[in-house]
C-alpha positions in Angstrom: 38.6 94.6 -74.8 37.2 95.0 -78.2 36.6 92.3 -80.8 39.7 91.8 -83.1 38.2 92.3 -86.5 39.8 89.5 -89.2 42.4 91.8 -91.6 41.8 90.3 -95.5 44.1 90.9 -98.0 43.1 93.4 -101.2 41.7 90.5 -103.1 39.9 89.2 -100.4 37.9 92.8 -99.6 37.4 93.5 -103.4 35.4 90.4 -103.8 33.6 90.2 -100.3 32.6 94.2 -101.2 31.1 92.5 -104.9 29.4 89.6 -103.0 28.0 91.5 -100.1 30.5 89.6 -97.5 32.3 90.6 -94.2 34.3 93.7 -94.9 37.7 94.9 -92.1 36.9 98.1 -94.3 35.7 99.8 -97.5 38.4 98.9 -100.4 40.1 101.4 -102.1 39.5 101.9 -106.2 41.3 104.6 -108.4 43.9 105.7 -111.0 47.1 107.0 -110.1 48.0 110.0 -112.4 50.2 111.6 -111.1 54.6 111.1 -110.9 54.7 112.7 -107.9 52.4 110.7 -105.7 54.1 107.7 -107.6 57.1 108.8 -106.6 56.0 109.6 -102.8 54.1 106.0 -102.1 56.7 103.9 -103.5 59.3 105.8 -101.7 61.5 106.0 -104.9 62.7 108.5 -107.2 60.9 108.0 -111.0 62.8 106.9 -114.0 62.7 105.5 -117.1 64.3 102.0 -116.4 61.9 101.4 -112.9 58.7 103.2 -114.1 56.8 100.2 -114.5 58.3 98.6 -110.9 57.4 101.7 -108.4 54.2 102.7 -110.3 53.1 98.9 -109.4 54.8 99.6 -105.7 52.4 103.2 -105.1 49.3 101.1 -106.2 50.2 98.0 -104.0 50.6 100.5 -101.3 47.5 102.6 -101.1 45.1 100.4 -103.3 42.7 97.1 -103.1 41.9 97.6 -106.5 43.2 99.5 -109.7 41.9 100.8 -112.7 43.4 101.5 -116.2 47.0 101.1 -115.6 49.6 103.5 -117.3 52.9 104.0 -116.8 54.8 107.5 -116.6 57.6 105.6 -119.1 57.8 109.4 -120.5 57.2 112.7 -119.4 57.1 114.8 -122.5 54.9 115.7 -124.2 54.1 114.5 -127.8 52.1 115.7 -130.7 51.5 112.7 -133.2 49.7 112.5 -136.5 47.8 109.6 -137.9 47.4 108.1 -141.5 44.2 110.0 -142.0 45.6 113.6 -140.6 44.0 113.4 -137.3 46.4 114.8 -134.7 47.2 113.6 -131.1 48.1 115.4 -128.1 50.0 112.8 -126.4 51.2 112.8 -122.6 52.0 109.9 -120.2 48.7 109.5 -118.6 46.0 110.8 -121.3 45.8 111.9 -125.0 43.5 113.5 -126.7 42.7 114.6 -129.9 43.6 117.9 -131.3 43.2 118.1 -134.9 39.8 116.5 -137.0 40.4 116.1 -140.9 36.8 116.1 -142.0 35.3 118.8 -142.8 31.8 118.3 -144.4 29.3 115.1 -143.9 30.4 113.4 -147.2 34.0 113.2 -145.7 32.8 111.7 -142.2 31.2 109.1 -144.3 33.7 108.3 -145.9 35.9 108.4 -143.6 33.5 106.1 -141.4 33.1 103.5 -143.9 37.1 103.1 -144.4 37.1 103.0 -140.4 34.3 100.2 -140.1 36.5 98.1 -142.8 39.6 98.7 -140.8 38.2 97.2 -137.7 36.6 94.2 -138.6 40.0 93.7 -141.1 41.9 94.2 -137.5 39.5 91.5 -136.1 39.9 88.9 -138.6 43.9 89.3 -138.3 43.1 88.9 -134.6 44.8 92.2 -134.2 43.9 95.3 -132.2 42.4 98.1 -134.9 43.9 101.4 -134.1 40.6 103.3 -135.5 38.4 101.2 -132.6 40.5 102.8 -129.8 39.3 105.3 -127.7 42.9 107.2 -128.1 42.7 108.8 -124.2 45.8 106.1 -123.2 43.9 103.1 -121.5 45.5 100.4 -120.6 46.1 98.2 -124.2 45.6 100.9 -126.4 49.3 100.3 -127.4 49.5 96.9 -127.9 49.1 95.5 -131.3 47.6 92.4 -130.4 45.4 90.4 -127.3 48.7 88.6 -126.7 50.7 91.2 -125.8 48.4 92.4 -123.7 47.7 89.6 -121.9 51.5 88.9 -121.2 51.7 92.7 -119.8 48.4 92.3 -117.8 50.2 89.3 -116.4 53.6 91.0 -115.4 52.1 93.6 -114.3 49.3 91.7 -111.9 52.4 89.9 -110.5 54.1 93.4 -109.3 50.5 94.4 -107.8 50.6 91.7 -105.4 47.4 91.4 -103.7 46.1 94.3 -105.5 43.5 93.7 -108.2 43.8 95.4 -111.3 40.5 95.8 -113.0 40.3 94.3 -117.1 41.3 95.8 -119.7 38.7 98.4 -120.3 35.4 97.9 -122.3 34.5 101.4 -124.2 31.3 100.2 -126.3 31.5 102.7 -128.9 29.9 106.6 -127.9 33.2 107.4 -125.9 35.2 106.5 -129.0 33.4 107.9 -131.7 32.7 110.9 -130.4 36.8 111.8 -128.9 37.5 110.4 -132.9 34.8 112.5 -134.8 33.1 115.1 -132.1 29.7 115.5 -130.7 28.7 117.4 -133.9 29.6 114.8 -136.3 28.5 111.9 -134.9 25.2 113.7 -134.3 24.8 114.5 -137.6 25.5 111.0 -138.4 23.3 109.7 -136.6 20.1 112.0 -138.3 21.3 112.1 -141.9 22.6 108.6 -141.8 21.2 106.3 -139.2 22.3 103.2 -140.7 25.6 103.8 -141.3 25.9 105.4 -137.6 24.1 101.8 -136.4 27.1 100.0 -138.9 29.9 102.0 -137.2 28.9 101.7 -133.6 28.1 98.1 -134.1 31.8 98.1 -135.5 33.3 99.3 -132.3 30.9 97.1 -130.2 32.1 93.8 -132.4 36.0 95.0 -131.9 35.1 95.2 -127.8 33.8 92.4 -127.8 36.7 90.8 -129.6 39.0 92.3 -127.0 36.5 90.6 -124.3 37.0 86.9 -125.5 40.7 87.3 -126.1 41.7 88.2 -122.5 38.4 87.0 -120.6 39.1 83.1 -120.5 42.7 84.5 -118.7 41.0 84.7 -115.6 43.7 87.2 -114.4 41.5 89.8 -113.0 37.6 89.3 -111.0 36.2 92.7 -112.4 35.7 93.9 -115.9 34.4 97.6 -116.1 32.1 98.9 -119.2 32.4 102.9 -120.2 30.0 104.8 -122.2 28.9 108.0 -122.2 25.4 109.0 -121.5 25.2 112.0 -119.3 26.1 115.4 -118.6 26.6 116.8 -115.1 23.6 118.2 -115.7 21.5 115.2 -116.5 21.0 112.8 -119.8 23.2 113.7 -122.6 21.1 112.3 -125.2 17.4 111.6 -125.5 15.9 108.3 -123.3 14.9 107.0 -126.5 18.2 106.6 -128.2 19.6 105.2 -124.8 17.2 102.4 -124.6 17.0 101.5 -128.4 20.4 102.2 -129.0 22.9 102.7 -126.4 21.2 99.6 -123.7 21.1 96.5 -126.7 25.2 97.2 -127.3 25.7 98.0 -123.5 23.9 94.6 -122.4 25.8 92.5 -125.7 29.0 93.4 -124.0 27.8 93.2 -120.1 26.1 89.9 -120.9 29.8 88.6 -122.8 31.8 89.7 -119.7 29.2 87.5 -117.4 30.1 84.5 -119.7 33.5 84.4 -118.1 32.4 84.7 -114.5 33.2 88.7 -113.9 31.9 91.5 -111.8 31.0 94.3 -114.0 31.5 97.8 -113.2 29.5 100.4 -115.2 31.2 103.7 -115.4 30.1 106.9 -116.9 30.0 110.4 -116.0 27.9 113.0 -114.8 24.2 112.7 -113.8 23.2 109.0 -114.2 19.7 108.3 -111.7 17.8 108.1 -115.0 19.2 104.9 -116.2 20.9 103.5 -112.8 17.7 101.1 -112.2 17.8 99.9 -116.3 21.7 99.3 -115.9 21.4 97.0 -113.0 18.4 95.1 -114.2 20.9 94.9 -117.2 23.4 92.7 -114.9 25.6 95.9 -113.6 27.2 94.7 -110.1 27.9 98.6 -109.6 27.8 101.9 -111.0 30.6 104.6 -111.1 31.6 107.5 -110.6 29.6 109.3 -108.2 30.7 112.9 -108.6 29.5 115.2 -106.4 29.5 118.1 -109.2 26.8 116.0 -110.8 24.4 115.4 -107.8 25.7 111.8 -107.5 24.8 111.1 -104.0 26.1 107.9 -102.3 23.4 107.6 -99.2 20.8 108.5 -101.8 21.7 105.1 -104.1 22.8 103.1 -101.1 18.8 103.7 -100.1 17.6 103.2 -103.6 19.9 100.1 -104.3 21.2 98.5 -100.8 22.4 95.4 -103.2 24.7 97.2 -105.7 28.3 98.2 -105.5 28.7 101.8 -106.3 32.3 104.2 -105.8 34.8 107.1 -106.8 32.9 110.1 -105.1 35.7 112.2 -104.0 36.2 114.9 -106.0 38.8 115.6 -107.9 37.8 118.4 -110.4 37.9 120.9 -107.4 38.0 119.2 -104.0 41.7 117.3 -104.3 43.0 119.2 -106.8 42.3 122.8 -104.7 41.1 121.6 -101.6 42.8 121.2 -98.5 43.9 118.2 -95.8 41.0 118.6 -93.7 38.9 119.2 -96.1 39.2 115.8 -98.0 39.4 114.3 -94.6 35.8 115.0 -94.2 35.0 114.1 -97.5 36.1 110.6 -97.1 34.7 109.9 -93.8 31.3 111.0 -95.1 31.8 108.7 -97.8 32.2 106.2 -95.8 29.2 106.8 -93.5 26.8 107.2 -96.0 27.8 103.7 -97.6 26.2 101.9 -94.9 29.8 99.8 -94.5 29.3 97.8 -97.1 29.3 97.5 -101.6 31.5 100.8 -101.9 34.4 101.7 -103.6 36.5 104.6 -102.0 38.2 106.5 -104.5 38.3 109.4 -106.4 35.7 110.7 -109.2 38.3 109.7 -112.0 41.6 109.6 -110.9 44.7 110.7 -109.3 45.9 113.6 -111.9 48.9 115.2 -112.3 47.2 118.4 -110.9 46.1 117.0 -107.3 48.4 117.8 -104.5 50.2 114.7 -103.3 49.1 115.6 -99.4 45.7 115.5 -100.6 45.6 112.2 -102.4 47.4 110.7 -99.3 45.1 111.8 -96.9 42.5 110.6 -98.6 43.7 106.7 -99.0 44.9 106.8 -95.4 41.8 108.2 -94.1 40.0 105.3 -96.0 42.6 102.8 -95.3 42.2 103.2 -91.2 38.7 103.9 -91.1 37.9 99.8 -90.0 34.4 99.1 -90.1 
């Protein structure tokens, strides 16, 4: 007769994988994109009047733990314009920007300075600022304030059940500036004026941290998660320098604040991260994410370099779930799963569950994680 292995609930295997506990088997960690999918693991048909109900139902189903929730509460798609001229390309589950309104340096500068004064005018009203937002449709970039936030992190948490949703997303400032401004202008920024670049990104920093100490103390969620961007698939995006004199101090500042309230911290950013990987968990990471094939990210490689830290979302869904097949992402998982030694991983996708991915593949990738008992 084998050994009956002791089932535990999502909330129970989320924080046993964080604390390096007894595991039945490797949670599961993603973003559900994608109507369809919604539609086939809650078993329901998707409208506007349950959207919020069977979107909560598909990640109770196939998840332990969930990251930044949206709900498909529309299906069009919008174009929207700001007060400054930027436009927006808005969908369901991302937005991005389509139109920039500077055009030469003096104009970024400006436009930066107006932008810093917004934000910390945002913060003093205790109010989200719309010009600190990272604009790509995370969860709380359309609330006006902590409060309503908090109340919708709360109904929604309810509807997940056991299923942890991750907190509200901390984007310290690269991620933002460059999706508002582009590459090219905050580059420039940063060589023809370095103190006004330090001002702005200290801005976005201050309003992250702002967002940290309004819903922290809630205690409605175990695991905060910090984004920045540092790397390409390729390797480091910007000099090592700049990332330890610039990007670690405001990466630690809001690490070290999410500590203060007694949560795991996920660091996530993409592409080709071993560089920094040993500097973020001296920081006070308790894992790293995503680990994208595309980008070299191997999972038995930083399970041998770092047996201690939690690391996930290696299965890929640029190419492998989006144009792979059954099988395929069968294998995919299970090798996942081997290579993690059985323990501190996060089974999931590279970023998420998009609109593009087959709903056969995403399923047979959560049940293929879901039965493989350790």
């Amino acid at each position: 007769m084998g050994v009956i292995l002791e089932k535990l609930n999502s909330k129970e295997r989320i924080i046993n994988t964080f604390e390096g506990k007894y595991l039945d088997r490797l949670p599961v960690f993603d973003i559900i994109h994608n109507a369809d999918f919604i539609e086939y693991a809650s078993g329901e048909k998707l409208t506007s009047s349950n959207a919020e109900d069977i979107t909560c139902r598909a990640a109770a189903a196939t998840l332990d733990l969930v990251r930044h929730f949206r709900i498909p509460d529309f299906l069009d798609v919008r174009e929207t314009e700001d007060e400054d001229g930027f436009r927006y390309r808005d969908e369901w589950w991302t937005k991005q920007v389509l139109y920039i309104p500077v055009k030469t340096m003096t104009e970024v500068e400006n436009m930066i300075y107006k932008d810093i004064e917004r934000i910390y005018r945002s913060i003093d009203k205790k109010k989200f600022g719309f010009q600190a937002l990272e604009q790509v449709n995370l969860f709380g970039e359309y609330f006006e304030d902590p409060e309503q936030l908090n109340i919708a992190f709360e109904r929604i948490s309810k509807k997940l059940g056991a299923t942890m949703m991750i907190a509200p997303e901390t984007v310290p400032g690269l991620y933002t500036a460059t999706h508002r401004y582009g590459f090219q202008w905050i580059i420039y920024l940063y060589y023809d004026n370095p103190e006004l670049f330090n001002k702005y990104y200290d801005a976005l920093v201050d309003h992250e941290l702002f967002k940290i100490d309004c819903f922290g103390p809630t205690r409605l969620s175990k695991v905060a998660m910090i984004s920045e961007a540092t790397a390409f698939n390729t390797g480091l995006m910007w000099p090592m320098e700049f990332i330890r004199n610039t990007i670690y101090p405001r990466v630690k500042k809001c690490m070290d604040r999410w500590k203060k309230y007694g949560y795991y911290v996920i660091f996530h950013s993409d592409g080709n991260k071993w560089e920094i990987c040993r500097d973020i968990i001296k920081m006070g990471a308790d894992s790293i994410n995503p680990f994208e094939p595309l980008a070299t990210m191997e999972i038995k490689k930083f399970r041998q370099l770092y047996p201690d830290t939690v690391c996930g979302s290696m299965i890929d869904c640029q190419d492998l779930l989006a144009f792979g097949n059954p099988e395929q992402i069968r294998q995919a998982t299970l090798k996942a799963i081997e290579d993690s030694g059985g323990a501190r991983t996060l089974i999931g996708s590279t970023s998420e569950i998009h609109p593009e991915i087959k709903v056969e593949n995403a399923a047979v990738m959560y049940e293929t994680a879901r039965n493989a008992w350790l």
